[in-house]
C-alpha positions in Angstrom: -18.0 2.3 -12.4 -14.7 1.1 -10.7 -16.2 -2.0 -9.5 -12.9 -3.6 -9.2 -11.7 -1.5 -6.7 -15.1 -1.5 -4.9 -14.7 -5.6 -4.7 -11.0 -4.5 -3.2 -12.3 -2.5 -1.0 -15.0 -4.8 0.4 -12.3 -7.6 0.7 -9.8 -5.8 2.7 -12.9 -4.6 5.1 -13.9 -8.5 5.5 -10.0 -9.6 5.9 -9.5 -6.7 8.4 -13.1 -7.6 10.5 -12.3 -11.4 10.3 -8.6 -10.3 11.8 -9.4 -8.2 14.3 -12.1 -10.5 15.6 -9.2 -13.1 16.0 -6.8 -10.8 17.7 -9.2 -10.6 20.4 -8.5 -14.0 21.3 -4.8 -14.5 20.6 -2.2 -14.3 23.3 -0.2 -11.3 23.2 3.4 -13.6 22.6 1.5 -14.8 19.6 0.6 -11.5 18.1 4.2 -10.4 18.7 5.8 -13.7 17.1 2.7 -13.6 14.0 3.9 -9.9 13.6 7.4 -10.7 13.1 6.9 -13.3 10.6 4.6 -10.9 8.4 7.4 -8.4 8.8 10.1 -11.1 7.5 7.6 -12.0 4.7 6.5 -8.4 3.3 10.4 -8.0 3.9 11.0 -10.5 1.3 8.2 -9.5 -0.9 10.0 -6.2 -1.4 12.9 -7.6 -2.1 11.8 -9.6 -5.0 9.7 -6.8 -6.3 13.0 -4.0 -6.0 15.6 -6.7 -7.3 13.9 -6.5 -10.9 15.4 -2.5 -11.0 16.5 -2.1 -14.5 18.4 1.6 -14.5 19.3 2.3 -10.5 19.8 6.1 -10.8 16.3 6.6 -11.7 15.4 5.0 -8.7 17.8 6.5 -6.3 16.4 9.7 -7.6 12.8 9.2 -7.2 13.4 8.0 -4.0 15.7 11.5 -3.4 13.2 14.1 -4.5 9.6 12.3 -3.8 11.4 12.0 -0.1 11.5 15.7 0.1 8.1 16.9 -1.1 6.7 14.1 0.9 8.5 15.2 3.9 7.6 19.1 2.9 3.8 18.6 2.6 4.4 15.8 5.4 2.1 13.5 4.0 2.9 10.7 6.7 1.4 13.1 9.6 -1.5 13.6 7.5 -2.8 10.3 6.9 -1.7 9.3 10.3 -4.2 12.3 11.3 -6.6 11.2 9.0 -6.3 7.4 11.1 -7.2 9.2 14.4 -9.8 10.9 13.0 -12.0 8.0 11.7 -10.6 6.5 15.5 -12.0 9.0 17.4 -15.2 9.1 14.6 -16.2 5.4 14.9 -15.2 5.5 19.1 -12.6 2.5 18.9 -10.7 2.0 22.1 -8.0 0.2 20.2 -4.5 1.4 20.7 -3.0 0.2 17.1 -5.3 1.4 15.6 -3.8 4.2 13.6 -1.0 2.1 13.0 -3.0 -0.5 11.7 -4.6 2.1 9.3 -1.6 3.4 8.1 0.4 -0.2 7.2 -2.2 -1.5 5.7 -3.1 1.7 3.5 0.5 1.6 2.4 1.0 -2.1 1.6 -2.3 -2.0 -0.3 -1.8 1.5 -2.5 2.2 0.7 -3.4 3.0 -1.5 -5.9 2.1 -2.2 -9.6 -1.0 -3.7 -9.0 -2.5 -1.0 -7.3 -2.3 1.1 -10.7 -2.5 -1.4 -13.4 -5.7 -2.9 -11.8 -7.9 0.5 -11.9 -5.9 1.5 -15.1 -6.9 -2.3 -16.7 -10.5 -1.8 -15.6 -10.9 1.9 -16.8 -9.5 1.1 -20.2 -10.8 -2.5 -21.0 -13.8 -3.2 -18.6 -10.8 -6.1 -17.5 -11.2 -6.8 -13.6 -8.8 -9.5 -13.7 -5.6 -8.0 -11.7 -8.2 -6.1 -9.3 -9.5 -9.3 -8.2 -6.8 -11.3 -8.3 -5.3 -8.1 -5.8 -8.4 -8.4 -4.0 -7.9 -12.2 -2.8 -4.1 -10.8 -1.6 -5.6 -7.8 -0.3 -7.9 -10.0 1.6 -5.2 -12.3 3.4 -3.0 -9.3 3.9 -5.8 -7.6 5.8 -6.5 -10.5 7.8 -2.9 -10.8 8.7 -2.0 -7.8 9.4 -5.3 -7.3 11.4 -4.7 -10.1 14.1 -1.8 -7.7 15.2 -3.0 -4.8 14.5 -6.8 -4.7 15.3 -9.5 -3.1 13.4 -7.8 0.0 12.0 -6.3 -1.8 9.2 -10.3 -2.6 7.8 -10.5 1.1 7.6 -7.7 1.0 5.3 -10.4 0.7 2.5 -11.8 4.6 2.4 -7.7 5.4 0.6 -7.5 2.6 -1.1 -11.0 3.1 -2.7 -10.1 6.9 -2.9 -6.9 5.9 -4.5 -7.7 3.7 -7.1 -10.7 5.2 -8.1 -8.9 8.3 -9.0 -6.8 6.3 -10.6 -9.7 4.7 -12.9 -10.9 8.1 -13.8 -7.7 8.9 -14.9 -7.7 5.8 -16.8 -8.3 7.4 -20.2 -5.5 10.3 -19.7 -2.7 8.1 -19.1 -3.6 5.4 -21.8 0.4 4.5 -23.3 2.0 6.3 -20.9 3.2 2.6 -19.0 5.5 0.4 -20.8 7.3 -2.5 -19.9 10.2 -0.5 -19.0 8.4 2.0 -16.9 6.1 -0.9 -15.5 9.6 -2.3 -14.4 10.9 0.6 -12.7 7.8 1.4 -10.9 7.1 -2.2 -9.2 11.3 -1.8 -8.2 10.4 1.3 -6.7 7.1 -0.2 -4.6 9.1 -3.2 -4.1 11.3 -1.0 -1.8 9.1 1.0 0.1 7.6 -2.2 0.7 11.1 -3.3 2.1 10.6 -0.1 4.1 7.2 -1.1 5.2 9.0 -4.7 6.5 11.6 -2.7 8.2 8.8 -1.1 10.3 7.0 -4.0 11.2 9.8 -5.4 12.5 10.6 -2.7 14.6 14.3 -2.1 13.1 13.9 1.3 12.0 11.4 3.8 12.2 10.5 4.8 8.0 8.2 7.2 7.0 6.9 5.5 4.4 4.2 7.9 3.1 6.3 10.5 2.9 8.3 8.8 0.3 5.3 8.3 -1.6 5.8 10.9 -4.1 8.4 9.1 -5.8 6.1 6.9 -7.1 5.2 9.7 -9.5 9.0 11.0 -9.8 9.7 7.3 -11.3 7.5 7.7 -14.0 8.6 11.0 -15.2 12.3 9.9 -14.9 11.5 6.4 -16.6 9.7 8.4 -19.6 12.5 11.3 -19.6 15.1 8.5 -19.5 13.3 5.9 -22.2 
């Protein structure tokens, strides 16, 4: 049983409840000011994660070709249509929240930790990075929620859909990640989180799901290239 990502789930659902209750009671200014400085902080985080990019090409690549079969099966109007649907399914009145559904998904899903953790779990029984992503997950969600309202606690049905595929697959992929490839991939979630920062701050409008694919293109290009 992927309990680790259950305990991830649960987190980001209390983080986004806990937020959204608070961003009932803050002053619009104050959302708009909280917002910026979580967009200049995930901004950062990015940074750091895409700065440790060990062969560029690979990653311009990814980037390159998961951009287009993101952008042919449209996977960003999809999962924004998935948002209004549990909107209109649970009745909410609140106008972020598809938005709120959508960053969070993608902050939580990119990055290394949001494969290692069910891949560590699957293979070992070792719940150590899914819990210590949990506790982020968990002030993310809250953050993110004060802005954005109570779509981003809904955020949890991918992420638990996500990673638990990801656990099953657990046993397929066993050797497939090595330090090289682990490198690469966090570069390449480092930057779509860059992209995600670049939304929040309202700079430039990114479809970062559609560029999700590349995810996937960086592992066959690190192993191709390795």
């Amino acid at each position: 049983m992927p309990i680790g990502t259950f305990i991830n789930a649960v987190a980001i659902i209390f983080g986004g409840l806990i937020g959204a209750k608070f961003h009932e009671f803050i002053p619009k200014k104050v959302q708009h000011i909280v917002f910026q400085g979580i967009g200049l902080t995930v901004l950062l985080i990015g940074l750091q994660m895409a700065l440790k990019v060990e062969n560029i090409l690979t990653l311009l690549f990814s980037i390159l070709l998961g951009g287009v079969i993101g952008e042919i099966f449209n996977l960003e109007t999809r999962l924004e249509h998935f948002g209004l649907f549990l909107k209109s399914k649970f009745k909410s009145h609140d106008p972020k929240f598809t938005e709120g559904f959508v960053v969070n998904t993608m902050f939580a899903c990119i990055g290394a930790f949001a494969i290692l953790g069910p891949i560590n779990e699957g293979l070992r029984g070792d719940r150590t990075i899914l819990i210590t992503k949990s506790i982020i997950d968990f002030f993310t969600a809250l953050a993110f929620a004060s802005s954005l309202g109570i779509g981003v606690a809904f955020s949890s049905i991918p992420i638990l859909i996500y990673q638990g595929s990801i656990f099953l697959l657990a046993s397929l992929i066993q050797g497939v990640f090595t330090p090289f490839i682990l490198t690469q991939l966090t570069a390449v979630g480092g930057l779509l989180i860059v992209g995600i920062g670049i939304n929040l701050l309202e700079i430039k409008k990114i479809k970062i799901t559609n560029l999700l694919p590349s995810l996937l293109f960086i592992i066959l290009f690190s192993l191709f290239f390795k």
